[in-house]
N, C-alpha and C positions, 0 to 999 in steps of 0.2 A: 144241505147246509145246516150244520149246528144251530140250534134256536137261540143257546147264550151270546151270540153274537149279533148285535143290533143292527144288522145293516140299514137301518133307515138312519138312523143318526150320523152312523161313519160316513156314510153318504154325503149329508147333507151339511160335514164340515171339511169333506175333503179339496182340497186346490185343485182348478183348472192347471196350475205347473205341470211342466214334463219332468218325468221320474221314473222310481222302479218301483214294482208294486210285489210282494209277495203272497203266498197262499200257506195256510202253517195248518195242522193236523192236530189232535187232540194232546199229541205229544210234542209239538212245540216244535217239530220237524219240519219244513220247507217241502213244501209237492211243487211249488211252479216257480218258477220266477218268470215277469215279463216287466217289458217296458213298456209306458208311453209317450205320447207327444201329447198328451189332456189324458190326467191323473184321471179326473175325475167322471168322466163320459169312458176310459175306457175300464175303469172297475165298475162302473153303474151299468156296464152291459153286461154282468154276471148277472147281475141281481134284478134284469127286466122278467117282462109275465112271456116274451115271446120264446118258442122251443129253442132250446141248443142244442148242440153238436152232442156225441153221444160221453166223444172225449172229456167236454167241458162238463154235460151234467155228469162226470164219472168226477171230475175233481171237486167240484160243487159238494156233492154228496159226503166227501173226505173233509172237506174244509170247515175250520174250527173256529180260525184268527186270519185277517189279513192288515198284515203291514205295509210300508212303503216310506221311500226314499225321494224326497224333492231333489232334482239337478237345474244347471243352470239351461240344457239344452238338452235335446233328444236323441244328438250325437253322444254325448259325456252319458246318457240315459242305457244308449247299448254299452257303453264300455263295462259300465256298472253291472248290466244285466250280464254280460258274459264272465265277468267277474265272480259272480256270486253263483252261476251257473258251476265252472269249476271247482269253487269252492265247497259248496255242498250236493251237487249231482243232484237235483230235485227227480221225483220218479215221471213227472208229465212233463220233462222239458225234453229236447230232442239231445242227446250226449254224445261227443266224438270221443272215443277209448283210446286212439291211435295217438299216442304225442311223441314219436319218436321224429327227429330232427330230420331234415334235410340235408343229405353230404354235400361236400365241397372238397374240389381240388387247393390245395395249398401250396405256395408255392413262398420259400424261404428268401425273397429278395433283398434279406440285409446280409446274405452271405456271398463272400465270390464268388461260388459255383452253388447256385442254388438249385435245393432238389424240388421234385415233382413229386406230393404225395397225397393221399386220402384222407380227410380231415371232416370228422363230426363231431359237432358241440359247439360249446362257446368260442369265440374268434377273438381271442386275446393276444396272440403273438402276434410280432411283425411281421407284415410280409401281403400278400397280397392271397387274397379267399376269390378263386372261379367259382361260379355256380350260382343258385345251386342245381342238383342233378335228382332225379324224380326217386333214382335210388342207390346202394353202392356197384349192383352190377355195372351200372351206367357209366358212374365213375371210375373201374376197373377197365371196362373196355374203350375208355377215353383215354387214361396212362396208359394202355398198351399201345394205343393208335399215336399216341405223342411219343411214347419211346420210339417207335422204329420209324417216324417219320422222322424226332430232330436230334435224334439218343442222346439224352437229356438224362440225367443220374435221380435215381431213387431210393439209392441204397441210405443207410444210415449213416448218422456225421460219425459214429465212432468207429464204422466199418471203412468210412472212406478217408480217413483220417491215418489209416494203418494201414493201407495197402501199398506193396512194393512190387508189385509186377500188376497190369490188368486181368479184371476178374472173367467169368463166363460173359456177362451182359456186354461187353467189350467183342469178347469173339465173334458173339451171333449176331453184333453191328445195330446191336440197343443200348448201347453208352460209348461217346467220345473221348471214354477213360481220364476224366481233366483229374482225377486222383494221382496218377503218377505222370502226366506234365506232357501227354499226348494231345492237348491241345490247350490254347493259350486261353484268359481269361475275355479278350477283346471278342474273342471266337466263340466262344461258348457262349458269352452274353449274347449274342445274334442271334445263336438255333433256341435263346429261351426266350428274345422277344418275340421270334418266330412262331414260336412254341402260345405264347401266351393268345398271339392274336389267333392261331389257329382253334384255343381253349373260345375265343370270343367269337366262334364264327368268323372271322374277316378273312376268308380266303383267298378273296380277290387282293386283297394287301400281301396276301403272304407268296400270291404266285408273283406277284408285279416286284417284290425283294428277290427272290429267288432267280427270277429271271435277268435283273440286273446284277447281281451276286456272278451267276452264268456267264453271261458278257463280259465282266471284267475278270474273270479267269481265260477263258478264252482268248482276250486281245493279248495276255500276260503270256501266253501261250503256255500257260497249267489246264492241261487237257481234262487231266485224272479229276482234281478239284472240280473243274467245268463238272465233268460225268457224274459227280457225284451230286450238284445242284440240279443237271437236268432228272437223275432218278428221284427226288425228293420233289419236281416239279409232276412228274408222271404220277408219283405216289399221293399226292394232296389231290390229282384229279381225280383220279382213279378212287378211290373215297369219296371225293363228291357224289362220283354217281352213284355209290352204294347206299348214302345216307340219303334221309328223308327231306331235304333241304328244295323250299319252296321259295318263289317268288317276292316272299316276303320278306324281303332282306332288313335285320336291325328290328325287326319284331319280336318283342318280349308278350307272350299271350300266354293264358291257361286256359283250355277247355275242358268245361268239368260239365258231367251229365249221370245226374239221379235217374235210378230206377228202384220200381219195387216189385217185391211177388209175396201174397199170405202175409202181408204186413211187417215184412224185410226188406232193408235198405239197402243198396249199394252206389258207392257215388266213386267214378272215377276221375281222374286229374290228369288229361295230357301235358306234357310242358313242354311251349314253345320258347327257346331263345334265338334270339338274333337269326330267326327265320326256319332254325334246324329243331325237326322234330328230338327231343332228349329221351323220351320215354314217359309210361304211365305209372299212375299209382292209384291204389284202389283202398277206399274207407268205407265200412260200417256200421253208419249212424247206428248207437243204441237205442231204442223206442221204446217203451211200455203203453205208449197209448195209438189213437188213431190219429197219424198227422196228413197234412197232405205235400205234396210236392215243394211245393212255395215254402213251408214251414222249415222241413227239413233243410233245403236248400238257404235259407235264411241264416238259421243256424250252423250250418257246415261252415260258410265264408269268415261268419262273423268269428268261429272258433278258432277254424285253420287257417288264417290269416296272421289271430293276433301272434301266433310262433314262426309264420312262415315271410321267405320273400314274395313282396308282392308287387305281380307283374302289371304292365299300361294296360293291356287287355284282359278280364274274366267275360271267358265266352260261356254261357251257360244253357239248357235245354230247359232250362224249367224257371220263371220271373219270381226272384226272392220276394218275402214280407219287406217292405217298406227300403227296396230298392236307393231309393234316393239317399237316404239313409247311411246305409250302407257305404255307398259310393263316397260319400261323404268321409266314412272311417276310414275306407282305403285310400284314401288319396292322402290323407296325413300321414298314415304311414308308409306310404310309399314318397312323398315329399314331392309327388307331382301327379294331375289329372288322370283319376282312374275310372276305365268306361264300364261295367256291365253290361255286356251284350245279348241279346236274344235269337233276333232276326239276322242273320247272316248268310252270306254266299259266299260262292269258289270257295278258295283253298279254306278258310275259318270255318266254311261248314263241313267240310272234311276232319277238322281236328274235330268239331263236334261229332262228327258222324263216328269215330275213331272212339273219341271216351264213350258215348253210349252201347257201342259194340263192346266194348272192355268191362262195361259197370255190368253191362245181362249176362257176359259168360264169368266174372266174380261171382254173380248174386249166384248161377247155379250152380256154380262148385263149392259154394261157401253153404247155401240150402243142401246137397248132395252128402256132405262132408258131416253138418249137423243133423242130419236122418240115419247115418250110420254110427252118431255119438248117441242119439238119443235110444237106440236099440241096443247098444254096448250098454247104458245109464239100467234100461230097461232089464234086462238077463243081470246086471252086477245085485240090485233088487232084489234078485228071486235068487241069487247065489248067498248071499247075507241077511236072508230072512228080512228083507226091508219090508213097509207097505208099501213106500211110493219111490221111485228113482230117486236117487240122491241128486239137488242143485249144486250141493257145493263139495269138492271133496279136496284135502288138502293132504301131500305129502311128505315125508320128512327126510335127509338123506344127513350123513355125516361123512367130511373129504379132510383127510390130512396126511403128510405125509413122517413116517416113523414115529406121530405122535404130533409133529409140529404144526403148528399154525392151523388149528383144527378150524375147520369152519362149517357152520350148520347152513339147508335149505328146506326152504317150504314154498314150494310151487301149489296154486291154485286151479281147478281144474271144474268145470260148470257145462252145462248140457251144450254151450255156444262154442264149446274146448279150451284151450288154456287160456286164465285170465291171467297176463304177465304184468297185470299193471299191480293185481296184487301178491306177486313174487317176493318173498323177503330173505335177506340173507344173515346170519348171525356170528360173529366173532366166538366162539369158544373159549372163557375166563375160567381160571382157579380150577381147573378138570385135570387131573393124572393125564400126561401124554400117552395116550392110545386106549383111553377107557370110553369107549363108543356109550357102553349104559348110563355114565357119569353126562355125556355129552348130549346126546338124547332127551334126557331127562332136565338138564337145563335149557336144552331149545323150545320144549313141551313147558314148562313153567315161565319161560319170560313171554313166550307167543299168545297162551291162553290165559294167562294172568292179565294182561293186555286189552287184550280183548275185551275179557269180560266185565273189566273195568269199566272198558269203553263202551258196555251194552251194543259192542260191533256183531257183523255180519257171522256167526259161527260154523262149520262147518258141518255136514250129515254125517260123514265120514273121515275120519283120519287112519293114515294111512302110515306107517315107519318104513326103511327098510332096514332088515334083520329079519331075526329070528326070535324066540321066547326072549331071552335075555331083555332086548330091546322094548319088547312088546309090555314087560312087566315093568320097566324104567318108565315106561311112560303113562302106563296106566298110574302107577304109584305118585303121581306129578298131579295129572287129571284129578284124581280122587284128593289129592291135600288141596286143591284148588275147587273143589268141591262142584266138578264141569263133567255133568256125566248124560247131558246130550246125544253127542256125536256117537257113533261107533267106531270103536278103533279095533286096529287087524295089524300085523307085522307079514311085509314077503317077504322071506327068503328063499337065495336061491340054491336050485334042485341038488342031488347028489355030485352031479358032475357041473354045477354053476353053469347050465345050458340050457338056452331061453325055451319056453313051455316046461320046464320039469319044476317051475316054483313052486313050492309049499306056503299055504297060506293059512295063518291062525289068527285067531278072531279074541278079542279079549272075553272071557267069562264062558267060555265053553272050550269044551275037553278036544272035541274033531278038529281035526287037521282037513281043510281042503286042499284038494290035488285034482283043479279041472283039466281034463282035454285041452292040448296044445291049439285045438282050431274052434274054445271056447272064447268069443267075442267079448265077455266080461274080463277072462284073463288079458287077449289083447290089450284092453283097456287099461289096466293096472300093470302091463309092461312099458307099457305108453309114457302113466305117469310118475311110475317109478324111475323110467329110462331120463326123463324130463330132470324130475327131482336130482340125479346122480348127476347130471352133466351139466343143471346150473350149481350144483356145489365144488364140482369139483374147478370149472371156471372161475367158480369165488378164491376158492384154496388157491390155486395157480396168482388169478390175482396178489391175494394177503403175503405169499408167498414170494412172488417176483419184488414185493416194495419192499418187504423185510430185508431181503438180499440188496438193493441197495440202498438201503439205511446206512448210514456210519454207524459202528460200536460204540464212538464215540459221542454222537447225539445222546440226549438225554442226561447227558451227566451234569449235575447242578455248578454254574461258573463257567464250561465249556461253550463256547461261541463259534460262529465261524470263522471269527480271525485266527481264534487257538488253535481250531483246528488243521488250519491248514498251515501256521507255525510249527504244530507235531508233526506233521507227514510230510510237510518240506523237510524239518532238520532229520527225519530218522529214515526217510527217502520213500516211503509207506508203511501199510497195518502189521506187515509179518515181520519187520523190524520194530516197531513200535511194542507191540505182542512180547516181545522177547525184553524191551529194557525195563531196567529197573527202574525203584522210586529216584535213588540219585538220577540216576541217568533221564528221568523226565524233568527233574528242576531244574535241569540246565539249559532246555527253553525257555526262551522269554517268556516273562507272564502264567507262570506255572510255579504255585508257592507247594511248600510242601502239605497242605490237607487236599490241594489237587491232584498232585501229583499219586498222594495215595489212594485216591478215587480213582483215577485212571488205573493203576496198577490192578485193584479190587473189579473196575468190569471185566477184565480181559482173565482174572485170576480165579474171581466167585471165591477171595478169601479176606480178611481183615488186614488192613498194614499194620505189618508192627518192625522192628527198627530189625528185624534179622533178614529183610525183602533180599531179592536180590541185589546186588549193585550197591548195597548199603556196608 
């Protein structure tokens, strides 16, 4: 403990309130954040004579200043502490890296024939969100099981909006074709309530419709109909018994169970709904210090929670820090009584027994995975004249096509393998179409200008890909930002552009390397050069698809969306529009003549003057 910091005094003026308390470093930087339920008994247990943990005397030792925050309660006390947790990643708090969403089936029910599709993110449309599902395979092979159970349409509104004969998904008897009027609106709404309840688990609902569906085809004497309700009652059973669906009918449960090995986490998440097992999903707490089960476990809920849905049961293998608590948080945001479970039998300790099987064989392929990064780290070292493995290495890629919509990447890559959370992608401004050193060189000056700014994270190694050209664009960047840390190198590739023949140069030396195809350092930098190229060129494709549909006409100063659909009603669309003149646009409503000659000017890229055409 810093001696400039009085703790007899802070002490002896701090509240018994419940609140957050922090821990700050000589640099003003955040090591801990925690909460308590009594301020003041749980920061005065830092600073007793009795031994601590090796964890605690390790932040002790760091610690400079401690702050803290009064709340009105202990629950409001976690919200805060996870709060500030994400916001500044302190290095001894226990950190989840993982924040990608949970999918969801979507289903379009403010339209007459609504479709069935995959949906991650925010849930702003109308319509009704299943789920959620532990991942997208899940989701995948739940639309395929809904198509050919109630064939139910997925295609797109613009594709089913145009079609005049039925498509393939019609032949192989996974869509009712309600596009071209092979089946009625009254009809197709039945195989998507049908549909829905089978999304909700309610089988027994869907066989007991089905089978009265059956019966009154049958008395009708519509045979074929009947036949086709009794394959669709065979095919729901016949699915049951394949899927994992337990006695626990209308059960919504997680079971989640931590494990560790050499002071690596892994915590897996089964997810029960409505009785049916959905599948798992697998997290790796980040750690830098020594925690124990409970901790970790404390943290995982309280983080993965506040983004996820949360289920009546958390069935857990290991009794979080301050349980009650907890349960406490979950229950508000789930809007009704949420149990943490420990002790459990039959089927709920099978889903436990389920995620801790799943969390031991993660942890060792995720340990297996990083022994073969840390030996790749190791050899790249001793190919680049390092002293020690590089922790951080970053790469740089440039994706556009004939020039257009150029778009830069910098993929992140660390002994644990790629860190996606710090992935960045850059827009391309004011660069010659197709001058990659122009483009380079500006990715390489807003990234580490940035940076340095920010006194952020630097990397050991930077990486381009190219050749000389590229390599000297960004050294030239580096050097006026005056960032000459890192070591930088450009791949490019071999004579015949064929993976192992890449030539690698290194900035500030004359040699070329050219390692052995079954060199594990090369692997490495195919790795994340391959990384780097295919999150740019998914950026490009992105920039790319929303450019194309942009209106031409967007952008233009006065132009609205009423005008514009004034213009492309009266000229009937763009490639009639394209073609008229300045007269010929004034003669829309609401189109004076300095609009009129604006519109002329984007489609022209010339000046109006009174000799346009149509004048």
């Amino acid at each position: 403990m810093n001696n400039k910091f009085d703790s007899k005094s802070f002490l002896a003026s701090l509240t018994h309130k419940p609140g957050v308390y922090h821990m700050l470093d000589n640099a003003n930087q955040i090591l801990y954040v925690g909460k308590a339920r009594d301020l003041k008994k749980r920061v005065s247990s830092y600073f007793g004579s009795k031994a601590h943990h090796p964890k605690t005397m390790a932040l002790m030792n760091r610690t400079c200043d401690v702050q803290f925050t009064v709340t009105t309660s202990e629950q409001e006390a976690l919200l805060l502490e996870l709060n500030l947790i994400k916001e500044h990643q302190p290095y001894f708090n226990v950190l989840m890296r993982d924040d990608k969403s949970y999918p969801y089936i979507y289903v379009s029910t403010e339209q007459n024939f609504p479709r069935f599709l995959f949906h991650r993110g925010a849930r702003r449309s109308k319509g009704r969100y299943l789920g959620p599902f532990p991942n997208s395979s899940a989701v995948r092979q739940t639309l395929s099981h809904t198509q050919k159970l109630f064939r139910i349409r997925q295609c797109e509104d613009s594709f089913f909006s145009n079609r005049t004969r039925p498509c393939l998904q019609h032949q192989i008897r996974r869509c009712s074709a309600p596009c071209v009027g092979l089946i009625d609106k009254i009809d197709y709404q039945r195989d998507v309530d049908n549909a829905i309840l089978f999304l909700q688990g309610r089988d027994d609902t869907i066989l007991k419709n089905l089978a009265g569906h059956m019966d009154t085809a049958s008395d009708n004497k519509n045979y074929e109909e009947a036949a086709l309700y009794r394959d669709q009652i065979a095919a729901v059973k016949s699915l049951q018994t394949k899927q994992s669906v337990t006695s626990e009918q209308g059960q919504h449960a997680d079971a989640l169970a931590v494990v560790e090995a050499n002071g690596n986490w892994a915590i897996a998440t089964v997810m029960v709904r409505n009785g049916r097992v959905l599948g798992s999903r697998n997290f790796f707490p980040h750690t830098r210090t020594q925690h124990d089960a409970g901790e970790v476990m404390a943290a995982f809920l309280a983080q993965h929670y506040s983004n996820s849905e949360v289920p009546q049961d958390v069935i857990v293998n290991a009794i979080p820090d301050d349980p009650a608590v907890l349960e406490e948080m979950l229950s508000i945001r789930h809007g009704s009584r949420v149990s943490i479970r420990t002790n459990v039998r039959g089927t709920r300790r099978d889903w436990l027994d389920m995620a801790a099987a799943n969390a031991r064989e993660a942890l060792l392929m995720q340990l297996a995975g990083r022994a073969g990064t840390t030996k790749q780290l190791q050899e790249l070292a001793q190919v680049f004249g390092l002293k020690e493995a590089p922790t951080r290495i970053e790469c740089f890629d440039i994706s556009h096509t004939s020039g257009e919509h150029t778009v830069a990447s910098c993929v992140v890559f660390g002994p644990e393998g790629a860190i996606k959370a710090d992935y960045r992608r850059f827009n391309i401004k004011d660069v010659k179409a197709g001058d990659d050193y122009a483009a380079i060189a500006q990715v390489i000056q807003r990234r580490y200008t940035r940076l340095k700014n920010a006194d952020a994270l630097l990397p050991d190694l930077i990486l381009v890909d190219g050749g000389k050209g590229q390599l000297i664009a960004a050294a030239q960047e580096l050097n006026d930002i005056q960032l000459d840390g890192p070591l930088l190198a450009a791949v490019a590739k071999g004579p015949d552009r064929r993976a192992g023949e890449e030539i690698i140069h290194i900035y500030g030396s004359s040699d070329e390397l050219d390692l052995p195809p079954d060199s594990p350092a090369l692997h490495l930098i195919q790795q994340i050069r391959d990384e780097a190229h295919r999150f740019a060129i998914t950026a490009h494709r992105q920039r790319r698809s929303k450019a194309r549909q942009k209106s031409p006409l967007e952008g233009i100063p006065g132009i609205g969306p009423k005008k514009r659909r004034e213009l492309l009603r009266h000229f009937g669309g763009l490639q009639s529009l394209r073609q008229a003149g300045v007269s010929d646009l004034r003669k829309v409503q609401g189109i004076s003549l300095p609009l009129a000659e604006l519109i002329y000017d984007r489609f022209h890229d010339g000046s109006a003057t009174t000799t346009k055409a149509g004048k």
